[in-house]
MIVOGU-289503 format. One record per atom (N, C-alpha, C, CB): residue number from 1; atom name; residue in one letter; x, y, z. Coordinates in pm, 1 decimal. Glycine has a CB too. Example, Ala and Ser with C-alpha at 12.3 -4.5 7.8 and 13.67 -1.06 7.14 Angstrom:
1, N, A, 1319.0, -569.0, 780.0
1, CA, A, 1230.0, -450.0, 780.0
1, C, A, 1320.0, -330.0, 780.0
1, CB, A, 1130.8, -447.3, 904.6
2, N, S, 1285.0, -225.0, 708.0
2, CA, S, 1367.0, -106.0, 714.0
2, C, S, 1290.0, 3.0, 787.0
2, CB, S, 1408.4, -59.8, 572.5
END
This chain:
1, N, X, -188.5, 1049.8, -2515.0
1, CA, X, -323.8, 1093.4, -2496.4
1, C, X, -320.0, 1240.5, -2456.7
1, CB, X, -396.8, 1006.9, -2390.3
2, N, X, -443.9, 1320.9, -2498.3
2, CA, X, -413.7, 1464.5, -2438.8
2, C, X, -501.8, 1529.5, -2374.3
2, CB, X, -380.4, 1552.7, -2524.9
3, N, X, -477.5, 1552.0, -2272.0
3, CA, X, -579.6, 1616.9, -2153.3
3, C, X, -647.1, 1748.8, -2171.8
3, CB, X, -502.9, 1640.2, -2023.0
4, N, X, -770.0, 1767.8, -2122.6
4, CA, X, -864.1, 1927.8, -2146.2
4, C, X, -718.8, 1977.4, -2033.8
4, CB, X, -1107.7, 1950.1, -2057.7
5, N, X, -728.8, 2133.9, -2075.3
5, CA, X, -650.6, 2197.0, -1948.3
5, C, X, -705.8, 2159.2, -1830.4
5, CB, X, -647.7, 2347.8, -1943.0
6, N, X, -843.6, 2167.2, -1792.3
6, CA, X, -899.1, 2078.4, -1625.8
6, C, X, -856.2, 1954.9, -1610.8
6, CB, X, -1065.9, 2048.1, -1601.5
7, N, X, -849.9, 1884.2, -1713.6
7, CA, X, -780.2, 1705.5, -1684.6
7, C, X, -647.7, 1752.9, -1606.8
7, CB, X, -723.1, 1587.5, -1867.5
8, N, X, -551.9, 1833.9, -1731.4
8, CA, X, -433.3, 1818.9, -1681.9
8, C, X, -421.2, 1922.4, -1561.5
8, CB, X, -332.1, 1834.3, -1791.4
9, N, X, -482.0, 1979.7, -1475.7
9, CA, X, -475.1, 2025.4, -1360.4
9, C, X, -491.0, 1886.2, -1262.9
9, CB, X, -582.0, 2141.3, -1346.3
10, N, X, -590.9, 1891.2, -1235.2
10, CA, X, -627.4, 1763.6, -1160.6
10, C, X, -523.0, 1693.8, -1182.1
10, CB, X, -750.8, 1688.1, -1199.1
11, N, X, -474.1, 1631.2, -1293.6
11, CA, X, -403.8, 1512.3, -1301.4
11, C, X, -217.4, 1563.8, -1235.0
11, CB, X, -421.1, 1452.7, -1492.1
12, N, X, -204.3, 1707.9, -1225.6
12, CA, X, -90.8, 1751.8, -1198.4
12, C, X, -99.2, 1715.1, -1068.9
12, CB, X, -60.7, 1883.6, -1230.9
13, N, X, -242.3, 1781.3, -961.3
13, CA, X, -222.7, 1779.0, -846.8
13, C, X, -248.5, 1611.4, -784.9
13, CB, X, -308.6, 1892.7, -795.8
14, N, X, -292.1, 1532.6, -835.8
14, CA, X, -263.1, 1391.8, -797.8
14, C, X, -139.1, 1317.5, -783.4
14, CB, X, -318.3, 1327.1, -873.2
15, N, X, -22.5, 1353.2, -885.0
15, CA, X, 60.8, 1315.8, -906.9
15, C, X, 154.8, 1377.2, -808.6
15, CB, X, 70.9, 1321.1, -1022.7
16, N, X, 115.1, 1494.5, -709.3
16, CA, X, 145.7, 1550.8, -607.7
16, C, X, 115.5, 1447.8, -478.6
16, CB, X, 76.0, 1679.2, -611.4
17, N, X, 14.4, 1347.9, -491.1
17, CA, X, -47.8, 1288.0, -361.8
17, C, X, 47.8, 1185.9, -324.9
17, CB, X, -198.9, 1223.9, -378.7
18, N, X, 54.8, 1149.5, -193.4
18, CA, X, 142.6, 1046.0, -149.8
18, C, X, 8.5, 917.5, -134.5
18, CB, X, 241.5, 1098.5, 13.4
19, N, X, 107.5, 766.1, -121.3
19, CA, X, 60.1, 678.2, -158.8
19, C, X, -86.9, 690.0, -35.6
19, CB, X, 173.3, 555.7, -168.0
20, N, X, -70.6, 709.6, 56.7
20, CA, X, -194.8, 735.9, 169.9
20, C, X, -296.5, 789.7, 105.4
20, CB, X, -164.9, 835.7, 292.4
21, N, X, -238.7, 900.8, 63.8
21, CA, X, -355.6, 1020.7, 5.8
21, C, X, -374.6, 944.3, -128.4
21, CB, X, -292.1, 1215.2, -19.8
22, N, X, -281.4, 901.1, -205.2
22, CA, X, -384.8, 837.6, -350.3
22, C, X, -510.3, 745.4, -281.0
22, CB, X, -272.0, 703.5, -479.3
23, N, X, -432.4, 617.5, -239.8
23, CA, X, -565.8, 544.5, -169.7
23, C, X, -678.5, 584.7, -135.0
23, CB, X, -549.5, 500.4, -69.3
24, N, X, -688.6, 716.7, -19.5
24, CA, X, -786.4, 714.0, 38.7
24, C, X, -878.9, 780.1, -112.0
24, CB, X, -771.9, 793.9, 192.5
25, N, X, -863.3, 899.6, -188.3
25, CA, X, -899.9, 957.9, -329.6
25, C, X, -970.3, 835.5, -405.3
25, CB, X, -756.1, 1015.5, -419.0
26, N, X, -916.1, 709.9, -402.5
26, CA, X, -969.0, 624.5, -506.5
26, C, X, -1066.3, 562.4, -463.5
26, CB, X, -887.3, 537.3, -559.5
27, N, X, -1051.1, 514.7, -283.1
27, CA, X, -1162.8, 446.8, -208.8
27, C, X, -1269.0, 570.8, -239.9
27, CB, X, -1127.3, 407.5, -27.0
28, N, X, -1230.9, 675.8, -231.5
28, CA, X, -1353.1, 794.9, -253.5
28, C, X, -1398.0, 782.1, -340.5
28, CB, X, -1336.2, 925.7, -259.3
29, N, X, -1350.2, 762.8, -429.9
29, CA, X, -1408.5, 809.4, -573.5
29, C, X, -1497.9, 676.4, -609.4
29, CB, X, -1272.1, 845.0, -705.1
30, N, X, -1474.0, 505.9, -572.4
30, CA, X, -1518.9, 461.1, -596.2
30, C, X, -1652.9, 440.0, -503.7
30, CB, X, -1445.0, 404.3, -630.4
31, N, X, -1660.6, 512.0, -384.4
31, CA, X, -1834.3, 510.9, -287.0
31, C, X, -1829.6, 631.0, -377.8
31, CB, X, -1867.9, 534.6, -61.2
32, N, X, -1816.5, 728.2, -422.3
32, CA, X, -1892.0, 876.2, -480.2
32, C, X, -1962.7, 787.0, -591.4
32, CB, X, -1770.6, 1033.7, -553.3
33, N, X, -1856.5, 713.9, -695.0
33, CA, X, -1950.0, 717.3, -814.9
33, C, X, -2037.0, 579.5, -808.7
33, CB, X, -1859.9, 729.6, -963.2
34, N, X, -1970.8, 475.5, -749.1
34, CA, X, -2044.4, 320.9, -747.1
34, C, X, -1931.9, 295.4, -820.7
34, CB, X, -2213.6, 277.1, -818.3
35, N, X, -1772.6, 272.8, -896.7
35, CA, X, -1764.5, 179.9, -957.8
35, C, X, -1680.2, 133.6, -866.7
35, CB, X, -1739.7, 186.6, -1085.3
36, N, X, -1539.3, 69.6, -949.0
36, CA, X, -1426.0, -5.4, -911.7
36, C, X, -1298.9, 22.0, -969.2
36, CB, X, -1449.5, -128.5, -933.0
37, N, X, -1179.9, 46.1, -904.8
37, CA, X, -1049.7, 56.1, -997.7
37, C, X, -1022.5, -64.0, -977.4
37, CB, X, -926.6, 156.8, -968.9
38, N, X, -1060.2, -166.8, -946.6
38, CA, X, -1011.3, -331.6, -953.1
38, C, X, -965.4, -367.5, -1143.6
38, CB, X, -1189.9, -458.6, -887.6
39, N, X, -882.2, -401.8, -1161.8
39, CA, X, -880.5, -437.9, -1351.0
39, C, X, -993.8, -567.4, -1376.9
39, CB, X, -680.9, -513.5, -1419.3
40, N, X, -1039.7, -532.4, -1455.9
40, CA, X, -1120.6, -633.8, -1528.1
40, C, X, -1119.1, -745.5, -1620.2
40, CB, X, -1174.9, -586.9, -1572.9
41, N, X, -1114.1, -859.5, -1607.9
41, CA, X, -1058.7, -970.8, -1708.6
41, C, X, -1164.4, -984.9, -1838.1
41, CB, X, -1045.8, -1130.2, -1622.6
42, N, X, -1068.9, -988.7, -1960.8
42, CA, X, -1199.8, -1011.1, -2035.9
42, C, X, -1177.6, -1148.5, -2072.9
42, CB, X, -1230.8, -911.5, -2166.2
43, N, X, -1298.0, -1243.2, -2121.8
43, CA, X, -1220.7, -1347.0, -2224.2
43, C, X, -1248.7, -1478.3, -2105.7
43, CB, X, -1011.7, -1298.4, -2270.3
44, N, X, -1251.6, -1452.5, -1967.1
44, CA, X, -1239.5, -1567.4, -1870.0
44, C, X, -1140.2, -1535.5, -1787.3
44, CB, X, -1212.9, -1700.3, -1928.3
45, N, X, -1159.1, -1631.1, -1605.4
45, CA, X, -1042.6, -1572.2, -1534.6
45, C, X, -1098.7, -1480.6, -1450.9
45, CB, X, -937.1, -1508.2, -1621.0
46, N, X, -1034.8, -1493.0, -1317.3
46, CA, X, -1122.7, -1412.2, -1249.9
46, C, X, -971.2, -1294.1, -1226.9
46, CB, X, -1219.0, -1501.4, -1092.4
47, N, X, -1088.9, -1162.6, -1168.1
47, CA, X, -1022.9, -1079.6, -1217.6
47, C, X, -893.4, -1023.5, -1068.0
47, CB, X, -1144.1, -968.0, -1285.5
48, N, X, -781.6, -948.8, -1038.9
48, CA, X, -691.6, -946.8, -929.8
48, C, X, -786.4, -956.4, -810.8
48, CB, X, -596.8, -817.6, -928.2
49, N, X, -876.4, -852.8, -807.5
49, CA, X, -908.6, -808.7, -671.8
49, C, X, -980.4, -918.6, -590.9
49, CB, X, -995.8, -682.7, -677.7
50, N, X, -1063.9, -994.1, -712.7
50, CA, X, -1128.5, -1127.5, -689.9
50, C, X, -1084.5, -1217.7, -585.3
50, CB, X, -1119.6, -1199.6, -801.5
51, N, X, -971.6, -1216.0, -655.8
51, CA, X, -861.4, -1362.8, -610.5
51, C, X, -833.6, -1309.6, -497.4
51, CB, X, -703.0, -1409.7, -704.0
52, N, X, -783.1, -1173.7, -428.5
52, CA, X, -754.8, -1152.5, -377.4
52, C, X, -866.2, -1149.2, -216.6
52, CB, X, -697.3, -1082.6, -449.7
53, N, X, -985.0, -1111.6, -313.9
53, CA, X, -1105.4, -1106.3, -178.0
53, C, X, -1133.4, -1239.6, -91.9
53, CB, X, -1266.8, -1069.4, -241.7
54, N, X, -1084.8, -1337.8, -184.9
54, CA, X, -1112.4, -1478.2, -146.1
54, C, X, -1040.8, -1529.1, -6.0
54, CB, X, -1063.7, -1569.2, -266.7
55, N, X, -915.3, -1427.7, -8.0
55, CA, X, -808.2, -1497.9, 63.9
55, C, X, -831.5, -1338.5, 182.2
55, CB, X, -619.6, -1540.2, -49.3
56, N, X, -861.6, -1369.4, 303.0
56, CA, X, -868.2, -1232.6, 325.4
56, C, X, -808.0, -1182.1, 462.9
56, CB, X, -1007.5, -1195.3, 313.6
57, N, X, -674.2, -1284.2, 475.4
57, CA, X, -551.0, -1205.6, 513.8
57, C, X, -460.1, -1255.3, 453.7
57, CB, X, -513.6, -1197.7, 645.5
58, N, X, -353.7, -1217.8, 450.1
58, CA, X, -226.6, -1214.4, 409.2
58, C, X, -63.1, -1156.0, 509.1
58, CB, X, -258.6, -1131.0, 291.8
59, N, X, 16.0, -1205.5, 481.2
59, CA, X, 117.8, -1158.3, 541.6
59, C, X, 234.9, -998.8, 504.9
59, CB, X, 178.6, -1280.6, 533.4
60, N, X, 287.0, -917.4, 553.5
60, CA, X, 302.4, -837.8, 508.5
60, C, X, 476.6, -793.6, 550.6
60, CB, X, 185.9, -767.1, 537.0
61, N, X, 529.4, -872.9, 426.3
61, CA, X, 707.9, -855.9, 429.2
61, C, X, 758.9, -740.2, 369.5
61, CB, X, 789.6, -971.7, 348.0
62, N, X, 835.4, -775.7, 451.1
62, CA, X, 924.8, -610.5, 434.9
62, C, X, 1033.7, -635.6, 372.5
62, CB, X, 979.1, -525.4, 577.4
63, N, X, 1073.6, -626.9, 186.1
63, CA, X, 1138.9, -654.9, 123.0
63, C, X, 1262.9, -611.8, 95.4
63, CB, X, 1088.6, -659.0, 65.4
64, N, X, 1232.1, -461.6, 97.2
64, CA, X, 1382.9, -400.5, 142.5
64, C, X, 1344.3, -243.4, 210.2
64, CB, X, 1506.8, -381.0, -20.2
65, N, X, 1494.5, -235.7, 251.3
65, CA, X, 1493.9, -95.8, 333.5
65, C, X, 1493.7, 17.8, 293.7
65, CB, X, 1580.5, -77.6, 401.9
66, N, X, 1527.8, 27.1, 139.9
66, CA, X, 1533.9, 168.1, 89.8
66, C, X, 1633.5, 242.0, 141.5
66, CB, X, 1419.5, 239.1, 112.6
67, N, X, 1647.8, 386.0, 120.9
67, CA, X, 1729.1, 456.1, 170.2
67, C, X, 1735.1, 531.6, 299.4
67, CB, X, 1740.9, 514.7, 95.1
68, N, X, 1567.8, 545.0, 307.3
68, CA, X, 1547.3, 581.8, 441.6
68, C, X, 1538.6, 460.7, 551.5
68, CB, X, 1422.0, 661.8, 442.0
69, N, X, 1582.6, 429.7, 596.3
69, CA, X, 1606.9, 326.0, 725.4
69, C, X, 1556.1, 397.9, 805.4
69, CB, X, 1750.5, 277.6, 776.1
70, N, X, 1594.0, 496.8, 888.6
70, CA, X, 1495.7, 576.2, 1008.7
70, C, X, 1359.6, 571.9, 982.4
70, CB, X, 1522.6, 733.8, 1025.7
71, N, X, 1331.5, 644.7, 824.2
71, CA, X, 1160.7, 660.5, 864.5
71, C, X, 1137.5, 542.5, 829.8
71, CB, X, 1051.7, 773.2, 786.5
72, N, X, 1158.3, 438.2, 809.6
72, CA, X, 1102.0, 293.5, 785.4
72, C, X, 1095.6, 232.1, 934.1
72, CB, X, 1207.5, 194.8, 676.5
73, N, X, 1169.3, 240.5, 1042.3
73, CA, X, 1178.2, 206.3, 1177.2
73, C, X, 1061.3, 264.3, 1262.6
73, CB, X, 1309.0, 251.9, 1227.8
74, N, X, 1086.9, 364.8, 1214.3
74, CA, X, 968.1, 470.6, 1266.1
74, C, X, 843.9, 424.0, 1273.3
74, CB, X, 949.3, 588.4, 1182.8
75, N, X, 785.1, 381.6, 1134.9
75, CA, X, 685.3, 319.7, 1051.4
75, C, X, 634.6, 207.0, 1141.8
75, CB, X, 743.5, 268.1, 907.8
76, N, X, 740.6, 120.9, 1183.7
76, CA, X, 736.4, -1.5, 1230.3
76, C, X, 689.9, -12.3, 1357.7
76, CB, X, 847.0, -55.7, 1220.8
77, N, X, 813.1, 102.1, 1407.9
77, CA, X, 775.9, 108.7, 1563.0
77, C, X, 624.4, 131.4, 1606.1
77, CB, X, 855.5, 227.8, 1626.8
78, N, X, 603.2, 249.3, 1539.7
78, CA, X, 439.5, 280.1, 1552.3
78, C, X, 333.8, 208.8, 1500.0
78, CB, X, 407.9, 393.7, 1500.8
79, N, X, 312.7, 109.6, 1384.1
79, CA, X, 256.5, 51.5, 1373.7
79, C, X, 226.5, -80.0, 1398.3
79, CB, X, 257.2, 79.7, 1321.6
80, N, X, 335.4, -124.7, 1494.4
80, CA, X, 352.9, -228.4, 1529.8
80, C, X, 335.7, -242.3, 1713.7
80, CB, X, 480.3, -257.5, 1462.3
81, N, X, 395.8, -122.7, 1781.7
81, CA, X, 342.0, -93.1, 1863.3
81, C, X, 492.6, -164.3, 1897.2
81, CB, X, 190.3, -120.1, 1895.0
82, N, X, 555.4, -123.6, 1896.2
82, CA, X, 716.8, -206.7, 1909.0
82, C, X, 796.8, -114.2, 1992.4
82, CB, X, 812.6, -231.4, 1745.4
83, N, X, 912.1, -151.1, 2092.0
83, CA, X, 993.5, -48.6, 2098.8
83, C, X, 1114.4, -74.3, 2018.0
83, CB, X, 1021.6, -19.6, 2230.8
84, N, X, 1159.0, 106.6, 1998.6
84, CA, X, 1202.8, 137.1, 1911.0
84, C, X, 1391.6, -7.6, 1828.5
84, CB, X, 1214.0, 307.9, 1976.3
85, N, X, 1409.6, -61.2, 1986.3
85, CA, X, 1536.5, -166.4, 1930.1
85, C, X, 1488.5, -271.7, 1843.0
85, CB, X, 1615.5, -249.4, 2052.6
86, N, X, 1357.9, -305.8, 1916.8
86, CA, X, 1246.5, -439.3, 1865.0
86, C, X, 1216.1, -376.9, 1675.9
86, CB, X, 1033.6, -435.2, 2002.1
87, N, X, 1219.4, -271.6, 1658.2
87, CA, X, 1155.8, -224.1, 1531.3
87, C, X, 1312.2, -225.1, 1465.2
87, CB, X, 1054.2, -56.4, 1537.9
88, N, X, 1388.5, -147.3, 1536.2
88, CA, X, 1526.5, -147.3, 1385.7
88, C, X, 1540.6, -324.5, 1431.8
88, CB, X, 1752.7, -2.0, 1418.0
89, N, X, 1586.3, -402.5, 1496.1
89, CA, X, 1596.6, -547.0, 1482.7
89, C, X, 1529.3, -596.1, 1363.3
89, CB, X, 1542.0, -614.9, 1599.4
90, N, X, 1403.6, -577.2, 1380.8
90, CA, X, 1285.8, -650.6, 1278.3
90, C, X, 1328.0, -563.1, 1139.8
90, CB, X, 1084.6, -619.3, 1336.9
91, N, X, 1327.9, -439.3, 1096.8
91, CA, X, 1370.1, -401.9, 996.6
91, C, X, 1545.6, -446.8, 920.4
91, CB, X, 1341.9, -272.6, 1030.1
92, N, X, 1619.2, -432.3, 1015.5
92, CA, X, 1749.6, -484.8, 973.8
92, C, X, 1712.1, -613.0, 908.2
92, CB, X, 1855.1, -504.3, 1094.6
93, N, X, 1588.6, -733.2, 966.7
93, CA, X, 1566.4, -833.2, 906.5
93, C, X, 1564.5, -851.8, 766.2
93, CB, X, 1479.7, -862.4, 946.8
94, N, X, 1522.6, -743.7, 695.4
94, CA, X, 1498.4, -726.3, 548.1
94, C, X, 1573.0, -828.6, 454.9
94, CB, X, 1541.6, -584.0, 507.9
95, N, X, 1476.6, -906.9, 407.8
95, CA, X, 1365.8, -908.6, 397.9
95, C, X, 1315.9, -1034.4, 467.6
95, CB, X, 1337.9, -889.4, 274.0
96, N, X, 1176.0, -989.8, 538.5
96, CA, X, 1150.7, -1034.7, 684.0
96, C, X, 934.4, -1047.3, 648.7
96, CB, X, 1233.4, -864.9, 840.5
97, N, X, 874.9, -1097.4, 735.5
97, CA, X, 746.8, -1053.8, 781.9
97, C, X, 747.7, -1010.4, 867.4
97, CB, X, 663.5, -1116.7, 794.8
98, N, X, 696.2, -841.7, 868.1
98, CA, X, 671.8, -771.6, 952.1
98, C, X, 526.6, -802.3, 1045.6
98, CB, X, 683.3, -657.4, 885.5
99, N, X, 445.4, -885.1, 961.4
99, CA, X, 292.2, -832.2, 1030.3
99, C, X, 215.4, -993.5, 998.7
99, CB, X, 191.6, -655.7, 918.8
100, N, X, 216.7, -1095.9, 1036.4
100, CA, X, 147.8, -1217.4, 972.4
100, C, X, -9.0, -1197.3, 1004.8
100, CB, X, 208.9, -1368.9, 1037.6
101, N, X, -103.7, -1276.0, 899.5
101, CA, X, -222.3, -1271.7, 906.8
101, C, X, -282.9, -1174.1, 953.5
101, CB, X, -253.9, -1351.8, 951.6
102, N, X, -270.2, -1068.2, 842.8
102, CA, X, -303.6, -923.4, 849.8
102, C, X, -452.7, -941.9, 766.6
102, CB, X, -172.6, -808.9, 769.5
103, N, X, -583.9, -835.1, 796.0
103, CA, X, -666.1, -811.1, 692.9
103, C, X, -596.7, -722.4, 582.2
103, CB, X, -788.3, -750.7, 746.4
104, N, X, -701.0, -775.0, 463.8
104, CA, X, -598.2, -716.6, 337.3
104, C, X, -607.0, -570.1, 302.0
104, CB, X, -631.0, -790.3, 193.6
105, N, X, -727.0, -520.9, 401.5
105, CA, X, -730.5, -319.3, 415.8
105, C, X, -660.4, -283.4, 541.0
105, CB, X, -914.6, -232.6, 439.2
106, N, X, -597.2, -379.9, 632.3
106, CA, X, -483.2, -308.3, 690.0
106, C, X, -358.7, -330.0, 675.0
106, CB, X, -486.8, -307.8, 797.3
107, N, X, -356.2, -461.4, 577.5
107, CA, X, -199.1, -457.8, 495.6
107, C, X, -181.4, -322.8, 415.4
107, CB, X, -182.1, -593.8, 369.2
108, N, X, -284.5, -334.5, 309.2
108, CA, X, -304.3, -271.4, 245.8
108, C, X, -206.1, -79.5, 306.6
108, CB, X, -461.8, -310.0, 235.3
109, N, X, -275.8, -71.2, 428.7
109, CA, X, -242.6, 95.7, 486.5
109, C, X, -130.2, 72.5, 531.4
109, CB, X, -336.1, 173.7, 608.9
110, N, X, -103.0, -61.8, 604.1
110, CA, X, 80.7, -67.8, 626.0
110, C, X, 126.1, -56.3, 536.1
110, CB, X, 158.8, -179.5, 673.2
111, N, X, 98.7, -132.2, 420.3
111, CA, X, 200.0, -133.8, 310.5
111, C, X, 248.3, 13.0, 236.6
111, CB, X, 136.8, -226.8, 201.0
112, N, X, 146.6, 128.0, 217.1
112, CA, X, 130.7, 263.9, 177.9
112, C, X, 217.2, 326.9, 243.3
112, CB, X, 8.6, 320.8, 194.6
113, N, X, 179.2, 309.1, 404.6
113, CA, X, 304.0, 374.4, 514.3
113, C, X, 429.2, 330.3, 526.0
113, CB, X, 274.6, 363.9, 650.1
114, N, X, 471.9, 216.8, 489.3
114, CA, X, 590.0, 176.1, 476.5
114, C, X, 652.9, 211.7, 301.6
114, CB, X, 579.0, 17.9, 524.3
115, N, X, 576.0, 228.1, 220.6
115, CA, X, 614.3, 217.1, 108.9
115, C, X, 630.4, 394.9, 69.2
115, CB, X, 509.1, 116.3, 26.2
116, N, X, 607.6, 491.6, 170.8
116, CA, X, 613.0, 589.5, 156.5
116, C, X, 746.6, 615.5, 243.2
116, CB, X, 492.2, 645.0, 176.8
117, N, X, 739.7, 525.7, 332.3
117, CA, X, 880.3, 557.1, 381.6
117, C, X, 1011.0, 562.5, 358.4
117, CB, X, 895.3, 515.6, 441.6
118, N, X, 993.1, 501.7, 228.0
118, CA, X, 1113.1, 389.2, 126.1
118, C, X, 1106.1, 296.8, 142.4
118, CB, X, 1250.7, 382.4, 128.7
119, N, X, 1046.9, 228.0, 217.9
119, CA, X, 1087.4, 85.5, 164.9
119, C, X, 973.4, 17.6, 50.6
119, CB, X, 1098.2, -20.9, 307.3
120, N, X, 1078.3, -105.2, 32.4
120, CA, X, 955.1, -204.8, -83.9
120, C, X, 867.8, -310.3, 23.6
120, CB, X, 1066.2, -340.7, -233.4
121, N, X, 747.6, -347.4, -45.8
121, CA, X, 662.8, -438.5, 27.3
121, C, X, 588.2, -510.5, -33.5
121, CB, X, 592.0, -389.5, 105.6
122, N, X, 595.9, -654.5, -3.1
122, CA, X, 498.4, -758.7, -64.4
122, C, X, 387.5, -779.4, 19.3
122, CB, X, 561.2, -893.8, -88.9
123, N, X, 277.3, -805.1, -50.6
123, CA, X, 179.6, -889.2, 54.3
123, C, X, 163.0, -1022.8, -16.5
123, CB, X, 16.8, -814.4, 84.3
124, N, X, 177.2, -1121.7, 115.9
124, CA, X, 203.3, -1292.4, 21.8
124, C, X, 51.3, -1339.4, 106.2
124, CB, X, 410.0, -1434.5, 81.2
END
C-alpha cells in the first residue's frame, strides 16, 4: 500500500511510540472520532473485544522474562507494590500469575508496562 508523504510521516512517528504511548493514541483517537479499533466479525460470531467485555477480569501471567530481568522486576515491584526480593521471587516464577482478578483496563496497562520491559504476557 502507499502512503501520501503526511501518512508516511505520521506513520514513521508512531512506529517510534512505545506500547504505553500507542495505547493511550488509540484510546484517543477512538473518544476524538466515536469509533473502535476492536476487529469486526463479519458473517456471525461475536466479535474479540465482545467476548472479552463479557468477562471483566482476568488474570495477568507473566510468561517469560525476556532479556531484561531488572526492568521487568522493577515493573513488578512498583506495580505490585512489592518489595524488591518479593518481585525478583515472583518474576524468577516465569511463567507465573503476577496479578489475579485484575480489571481488563488495568491488565491491560500492566501488561504494556511489563511488555515494554521485555517480557511476554498473557491475560487468561
Amino acid at each position: 500500500m502507499s502512503l501520501s508523504e503526511k501518512s508516511q510521516k505520521i506513520f514513521d512517528l508512531i512506529k517510534e511510540l512505545t506500547v504505553v504511548e500507542l495505547n493511550d493514541l488509540v484510546k484517543s483517537l477512538e473518544e476524538e472520532f466515536g469509533v473502535s479499533a476492536a476487529p469486526m466479525m463479519i458473517g456471525g460470531g461475536a466479535p474479540v473485544a465482545e467476548e472479552a467485555a463479557e468477562k471483566d477480569t482476568v488474570n495477568v501471567e507473566l510468561t517469560e522474562i525476556g532479556q531484561q530481568k531488572i526492568a521487568v522486576i522493577k515493573v513488578v515491584k512498583e506495580s505490585l507494590n512489592l518489595w524488591l526480593k518479593e518481585a525478583k521471587d515472583l518474576v524468577e516464577k516465569a511463567p507465573t500469575v503476577v496479578k489475579e482478578n485484575v480489571k481488563l483496563e488495568e491488565a491491560d496497562i500492566l501488561k504494556a508496562k511489563l511488555e515494554e520491559a521485555g517480557a511476554k504476557v498473557t491475560l487468561k
